[in-house]
matplotlib code that plots the C-alpha trace (Angstrom):
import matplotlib.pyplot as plt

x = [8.5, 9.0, 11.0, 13.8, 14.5, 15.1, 17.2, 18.8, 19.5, 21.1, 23.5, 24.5, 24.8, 27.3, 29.8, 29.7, 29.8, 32.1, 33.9, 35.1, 36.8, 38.4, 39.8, 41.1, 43.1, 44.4, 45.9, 47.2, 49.2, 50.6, 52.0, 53.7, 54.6, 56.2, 58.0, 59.5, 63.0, 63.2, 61.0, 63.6, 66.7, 64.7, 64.1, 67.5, 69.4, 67.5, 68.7, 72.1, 73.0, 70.9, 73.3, 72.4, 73.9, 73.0, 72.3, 68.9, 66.7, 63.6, 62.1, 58.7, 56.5, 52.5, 51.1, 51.0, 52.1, 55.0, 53.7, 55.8, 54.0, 53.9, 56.4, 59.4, 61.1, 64.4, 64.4, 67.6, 68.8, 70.3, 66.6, 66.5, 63.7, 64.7, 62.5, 64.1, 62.5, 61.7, 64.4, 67.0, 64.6, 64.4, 68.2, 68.5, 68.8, 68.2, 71.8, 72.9, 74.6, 73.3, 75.0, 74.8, 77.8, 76.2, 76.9, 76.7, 73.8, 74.6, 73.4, 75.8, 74.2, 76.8, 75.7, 76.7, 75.9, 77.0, 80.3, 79.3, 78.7, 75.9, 75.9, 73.0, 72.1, 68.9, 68.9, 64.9, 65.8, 69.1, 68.1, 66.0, 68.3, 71.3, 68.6, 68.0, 71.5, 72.8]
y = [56.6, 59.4, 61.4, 58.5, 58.1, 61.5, 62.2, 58.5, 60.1, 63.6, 61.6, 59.5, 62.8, 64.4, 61.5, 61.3, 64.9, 66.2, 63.6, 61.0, 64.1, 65.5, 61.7, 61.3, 64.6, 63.8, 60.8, 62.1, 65.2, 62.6, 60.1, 63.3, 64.7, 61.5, 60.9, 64.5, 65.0, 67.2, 65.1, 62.4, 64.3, 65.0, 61.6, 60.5, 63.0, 62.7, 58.9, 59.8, 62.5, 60.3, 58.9, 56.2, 53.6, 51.6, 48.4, 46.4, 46.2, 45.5, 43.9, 44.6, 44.3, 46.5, 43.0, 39.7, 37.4, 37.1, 39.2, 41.3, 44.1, 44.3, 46.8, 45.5, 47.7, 47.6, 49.6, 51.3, 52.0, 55.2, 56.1, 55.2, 53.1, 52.3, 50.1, 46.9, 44.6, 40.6, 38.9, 41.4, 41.2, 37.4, 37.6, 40.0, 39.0, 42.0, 42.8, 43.4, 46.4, 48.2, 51.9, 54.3, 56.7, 60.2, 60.3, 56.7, 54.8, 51.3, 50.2, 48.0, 45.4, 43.4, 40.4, 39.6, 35.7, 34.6, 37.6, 38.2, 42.0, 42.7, 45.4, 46.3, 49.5, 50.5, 54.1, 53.3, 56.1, 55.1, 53.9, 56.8, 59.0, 58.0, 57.3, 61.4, 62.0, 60.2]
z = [-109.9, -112.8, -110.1, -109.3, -112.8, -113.6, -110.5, -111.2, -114.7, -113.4, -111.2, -114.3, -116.1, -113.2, -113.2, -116.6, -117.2, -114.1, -112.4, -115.5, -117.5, -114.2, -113.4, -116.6, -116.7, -113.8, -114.9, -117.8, -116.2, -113.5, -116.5, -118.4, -114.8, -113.5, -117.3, -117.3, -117.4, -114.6, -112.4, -113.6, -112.2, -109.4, -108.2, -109.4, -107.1, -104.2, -103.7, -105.1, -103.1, -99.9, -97.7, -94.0, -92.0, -89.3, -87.6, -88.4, -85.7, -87.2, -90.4, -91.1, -94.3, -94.3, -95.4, -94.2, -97.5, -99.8, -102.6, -104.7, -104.8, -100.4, -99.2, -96.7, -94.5, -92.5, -89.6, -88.5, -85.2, -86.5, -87.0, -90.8, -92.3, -95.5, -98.1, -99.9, -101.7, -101.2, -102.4, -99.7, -97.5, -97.1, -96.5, -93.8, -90.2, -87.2, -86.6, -89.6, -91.1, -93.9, -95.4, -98.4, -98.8, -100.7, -104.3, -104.5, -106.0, -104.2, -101.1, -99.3, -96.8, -94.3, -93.2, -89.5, -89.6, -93.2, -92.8, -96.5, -97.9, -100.6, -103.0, -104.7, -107.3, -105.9, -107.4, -109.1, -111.6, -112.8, -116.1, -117.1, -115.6, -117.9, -121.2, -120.4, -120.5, -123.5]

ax = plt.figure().add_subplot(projection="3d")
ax.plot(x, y, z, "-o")
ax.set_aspect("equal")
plt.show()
């Protein structure tokens, strides 16, 4: 009984000792990582200088529900999948048209049934892009 107490004890001591700290560092180098200006640019430039078209031929979504926080997808027939959120996503019919010219930050969505075009800034680092730059 002595013995499962102590080794209860020295596995308690490990995470607390080893794991906890390591955890914690890590979290802290991905917050100043992911807040850094460079990472910043990075991101930013990636979508800006990103450019797609293509039809809709398939919506899909990893979850079944209509949380917020499920990814949607549209696939492409040009081989694209490109992620929207729910509010596009609800909108979009297969058929549809959806392109991004390169060194643009708006994605333009044209809608085949409603013959209406949506423009939306999807460039997720915009805003700290430009706070960098002021």
């Amino acid at each position: 009984m002595h013995k499962e107490n102590d080794t209860n004890q020295n596995i308690s001591n490990i995470i607390g000792l080893i794991i906890i700290p390591i955890i914690l560092i890590s979290l802290i180098g991905e917050f100043f990582i992911s807040n850094s200006e460079e990472y910043i640019t990075k991101k930013y430039f990636e979508f800006h200088n990103y450019e797609f078209e293509g039809e809709i031929f398939e919506k899909k979504q990893d979850q079944k529900g209509d949380g917020a926080n499920i990814a949607r997808y549209v696939h492409l027939k040009s081989g694209i999948i490109h992620r929207i959120s729910v509010d596009k996503f609800n909108d979009l019919n297969v058929g549809d048209y959806v392109f991004k010219k390169a060194k643009s930050d708006t994605v333009h969505y044209i809608l085949k049934q409603k013959k209406d075009t949506l423009k939306f800034m999807e460039n997720d680092y915009l805003n700290e892009y430009l706070e960098l730059n002021k």
